[in-house]
C-alpha positions as CSV (number, residue, x, y, z in Angstrom):
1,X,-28.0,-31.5,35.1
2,X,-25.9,-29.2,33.7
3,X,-24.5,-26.1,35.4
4,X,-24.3,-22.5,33.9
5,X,-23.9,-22.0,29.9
6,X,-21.9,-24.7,27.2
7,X,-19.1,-23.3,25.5
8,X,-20.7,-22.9,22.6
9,X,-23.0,-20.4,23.7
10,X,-19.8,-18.3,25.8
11,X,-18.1,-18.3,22.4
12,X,-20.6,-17.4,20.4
13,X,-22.0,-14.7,22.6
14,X,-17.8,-13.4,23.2
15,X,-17.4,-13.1,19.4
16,X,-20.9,-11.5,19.1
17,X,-20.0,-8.6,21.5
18,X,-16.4,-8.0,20.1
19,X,-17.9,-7.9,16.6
20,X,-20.6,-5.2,18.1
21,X,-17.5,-3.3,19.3
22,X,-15.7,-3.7,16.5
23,X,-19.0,-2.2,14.1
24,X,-19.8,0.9,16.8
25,X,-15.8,1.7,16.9
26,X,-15.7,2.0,13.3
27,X,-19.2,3.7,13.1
28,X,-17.4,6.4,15.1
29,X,-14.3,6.8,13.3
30,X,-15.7,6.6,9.7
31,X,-18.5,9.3,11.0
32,X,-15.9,11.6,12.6
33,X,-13.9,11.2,9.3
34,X,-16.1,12.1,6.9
35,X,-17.6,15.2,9.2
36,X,-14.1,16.8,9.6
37,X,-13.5,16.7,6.1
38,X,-17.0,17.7,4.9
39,X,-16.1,20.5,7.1
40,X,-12.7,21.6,5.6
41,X,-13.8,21.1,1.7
42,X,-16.9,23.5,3.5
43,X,-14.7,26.2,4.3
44,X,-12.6,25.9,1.5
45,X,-15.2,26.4,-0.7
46,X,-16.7,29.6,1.3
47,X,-13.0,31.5,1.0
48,X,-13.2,30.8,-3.1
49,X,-16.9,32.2,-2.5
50,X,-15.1,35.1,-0.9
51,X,-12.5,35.6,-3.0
């Protein structure tokens, strides 16, 4: 009999998770990025509109 889970499967499901962490971090960064400068080029554009 064999008790609890092989290595394989603790590796594999380790690497699995970090990798998730790794995406969803990214995700984050790449999303709050992009918004802040959407955001500036926005209100750049409204004071030429203004001007």
């Amino acid at each position: 009999m064999r008790k609890g889970l092989s290595l394989r499967i603790k590796l594999l499901s380790t690497i699995t998770m970090v990798l998730l962490v790794l995406v969803v971090v990214q995700y984050y960064v790449a999303r709050t990025a992009l918004i802040n400068g959407f955001d500036h080029l926005e209100a750049d554009r409204a004071d030429i509109g203004l001007q």
